[in-house]
C-alpha positions as a LaTeX table, in Angstrom:
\begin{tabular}{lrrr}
\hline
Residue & $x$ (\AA) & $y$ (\AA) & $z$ (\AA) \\
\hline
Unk1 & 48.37 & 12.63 & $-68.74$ \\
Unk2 & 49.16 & 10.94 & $-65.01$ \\
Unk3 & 50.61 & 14.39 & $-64.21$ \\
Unk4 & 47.52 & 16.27 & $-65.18$ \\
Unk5 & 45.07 & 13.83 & $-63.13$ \\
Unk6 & 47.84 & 14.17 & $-59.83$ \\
Unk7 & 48.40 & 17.78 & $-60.46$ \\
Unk8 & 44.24 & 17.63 & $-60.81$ \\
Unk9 & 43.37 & 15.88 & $-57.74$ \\
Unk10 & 46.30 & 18.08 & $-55.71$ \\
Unk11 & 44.37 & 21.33 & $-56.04$ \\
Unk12 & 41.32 & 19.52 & $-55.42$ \\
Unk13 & 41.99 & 18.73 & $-52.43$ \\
Unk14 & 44.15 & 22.29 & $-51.34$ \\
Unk15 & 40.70 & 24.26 & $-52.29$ \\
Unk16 & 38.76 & 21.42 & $-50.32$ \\
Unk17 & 41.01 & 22.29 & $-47.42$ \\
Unk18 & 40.85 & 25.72 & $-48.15$ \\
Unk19 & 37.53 & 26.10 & $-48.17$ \\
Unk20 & 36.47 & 24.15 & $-44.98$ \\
Unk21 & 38.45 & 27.10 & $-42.45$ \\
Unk22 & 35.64 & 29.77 & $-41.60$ \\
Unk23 & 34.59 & 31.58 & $-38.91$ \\
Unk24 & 31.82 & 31.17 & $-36.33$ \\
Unk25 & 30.78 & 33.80 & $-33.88$ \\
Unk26 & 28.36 & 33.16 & $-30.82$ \\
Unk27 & 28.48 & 32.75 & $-27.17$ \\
Unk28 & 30.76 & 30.05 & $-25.39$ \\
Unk29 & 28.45 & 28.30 & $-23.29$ \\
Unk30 & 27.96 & 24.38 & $-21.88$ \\
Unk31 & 26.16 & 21.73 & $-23.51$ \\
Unk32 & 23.85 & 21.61 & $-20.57$ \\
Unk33 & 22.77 & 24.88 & $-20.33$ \\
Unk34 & 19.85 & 25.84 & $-23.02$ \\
Unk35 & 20.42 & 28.89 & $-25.56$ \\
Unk36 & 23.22 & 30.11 & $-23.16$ \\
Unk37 & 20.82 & 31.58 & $-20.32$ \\
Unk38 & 21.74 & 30.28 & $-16.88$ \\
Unk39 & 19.25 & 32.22 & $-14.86$ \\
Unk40 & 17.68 & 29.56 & $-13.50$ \\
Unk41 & 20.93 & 27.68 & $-12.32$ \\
Unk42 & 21.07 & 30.13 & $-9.66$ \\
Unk43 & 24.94 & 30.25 & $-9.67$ \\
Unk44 & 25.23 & 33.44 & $-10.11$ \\
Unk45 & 26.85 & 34.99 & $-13.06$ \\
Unk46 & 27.03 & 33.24 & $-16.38$ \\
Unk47 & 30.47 & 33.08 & $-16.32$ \\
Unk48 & 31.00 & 30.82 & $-13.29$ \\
Unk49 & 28.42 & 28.14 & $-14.41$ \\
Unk50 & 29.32 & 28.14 & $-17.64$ \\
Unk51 & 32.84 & 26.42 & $-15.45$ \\
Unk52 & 30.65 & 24.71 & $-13.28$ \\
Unk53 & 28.91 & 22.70 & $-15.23$ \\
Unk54 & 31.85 & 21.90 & $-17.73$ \\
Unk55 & 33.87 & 21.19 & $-14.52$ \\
Unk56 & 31.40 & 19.78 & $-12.01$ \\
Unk57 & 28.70 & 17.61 & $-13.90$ \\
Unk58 & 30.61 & 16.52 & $-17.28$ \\
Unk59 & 29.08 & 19.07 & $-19.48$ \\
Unk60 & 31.56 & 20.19 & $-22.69$ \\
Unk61 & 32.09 & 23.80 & $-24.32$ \\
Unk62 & 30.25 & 24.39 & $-26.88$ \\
Unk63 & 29.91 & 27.53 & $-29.38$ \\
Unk64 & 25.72 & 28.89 & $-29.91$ \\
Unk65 & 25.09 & 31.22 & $-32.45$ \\
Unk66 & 21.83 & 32.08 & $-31.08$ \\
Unk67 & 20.34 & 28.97 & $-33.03$ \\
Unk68 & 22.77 & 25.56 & $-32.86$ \\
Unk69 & 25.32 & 24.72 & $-30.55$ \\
Unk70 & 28.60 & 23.66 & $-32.05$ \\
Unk71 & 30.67 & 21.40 & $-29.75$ \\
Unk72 & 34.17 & 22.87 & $-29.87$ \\
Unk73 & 36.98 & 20.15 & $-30.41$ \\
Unk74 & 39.61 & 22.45 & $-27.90$ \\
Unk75 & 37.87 & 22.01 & $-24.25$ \\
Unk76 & 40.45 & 23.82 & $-22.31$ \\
Unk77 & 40.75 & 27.23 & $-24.59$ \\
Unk78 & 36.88 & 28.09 & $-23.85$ \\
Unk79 & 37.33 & 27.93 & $-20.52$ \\
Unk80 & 38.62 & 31.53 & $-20.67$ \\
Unk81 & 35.90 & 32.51 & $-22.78$ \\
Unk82 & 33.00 & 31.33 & $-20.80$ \\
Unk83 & 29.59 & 33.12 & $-21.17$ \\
Unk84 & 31.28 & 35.72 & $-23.51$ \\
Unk85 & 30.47 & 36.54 & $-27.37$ \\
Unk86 & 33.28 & 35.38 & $-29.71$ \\
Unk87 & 35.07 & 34.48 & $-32.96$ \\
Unk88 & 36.25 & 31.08 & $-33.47$ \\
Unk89 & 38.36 & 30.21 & $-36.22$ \\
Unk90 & 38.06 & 26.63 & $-37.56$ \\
Unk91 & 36.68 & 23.75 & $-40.07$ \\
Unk92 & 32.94 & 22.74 & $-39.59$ \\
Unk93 & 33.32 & 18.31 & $-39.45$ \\
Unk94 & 29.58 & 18.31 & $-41.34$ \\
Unk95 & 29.40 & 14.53 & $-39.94$ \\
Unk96 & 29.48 & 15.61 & $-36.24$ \\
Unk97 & 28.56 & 19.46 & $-36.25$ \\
Unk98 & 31.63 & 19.74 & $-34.31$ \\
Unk99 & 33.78 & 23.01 & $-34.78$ \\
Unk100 & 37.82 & 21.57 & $-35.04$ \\
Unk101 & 39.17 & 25.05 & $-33.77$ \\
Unk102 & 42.37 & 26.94 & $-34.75$ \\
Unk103 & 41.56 & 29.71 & $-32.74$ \\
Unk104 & 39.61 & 31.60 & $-30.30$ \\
Unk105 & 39.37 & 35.10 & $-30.25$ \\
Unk106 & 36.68 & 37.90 & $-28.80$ \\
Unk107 & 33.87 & 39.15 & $-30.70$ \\
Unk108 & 34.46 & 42.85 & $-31.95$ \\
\hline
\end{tabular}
């Protein structure tokens, strides 16, 4: 009977895992930036303030899906993604609304 209830709780907890990878896909933007238009920053292309302000005033990448902003828990991977569309690969932490990311990839 104890090896039913372990055996039980086991799988419980592999499909729990299992089920909390999906995928997002969305724009890698900053956290300072609204909806991932910088037109009004007046740094010229997205791209380079996306950087700026994750580099220059504190800001931290984030992933919009043209509604909510996910932070992304891997700050230095973005970077290479600024301002474009892409697929991130991770677990959704429901507490924080923070994406814990296994990997970045562009959008096809």
């Amino acid at each position: 009977m104890k090896t039913r209830i372990a055996l039980g709780l086991i799988f419980a907890v592999a499909v729990s895992a299992a089920e909390g990878k999906k995928t997002f896909t969305g724009i890698i933007t900053d956290n300072m930036c609204d909806k991932a238009d910088h037109k009004e920053m007046n740094m010229g292309p997205d791209p380079k303030c996306v950087v700026e302000c994750i580099k220059g005033m504190g800001g931290k990448y984030v992933l919009y899906d043209g509604k909510k902003a996910y932070l992304l828990s891997d700050q230095k991977l973005p970077e290479k993604f600024a301002a474009q569309k892409v697929t991130v690969s991770g677990s959704l932490d429901a507490k924080t609304g923070a994406i814990q990311v296994d990997k970045i990839t562009p959008a096809k």
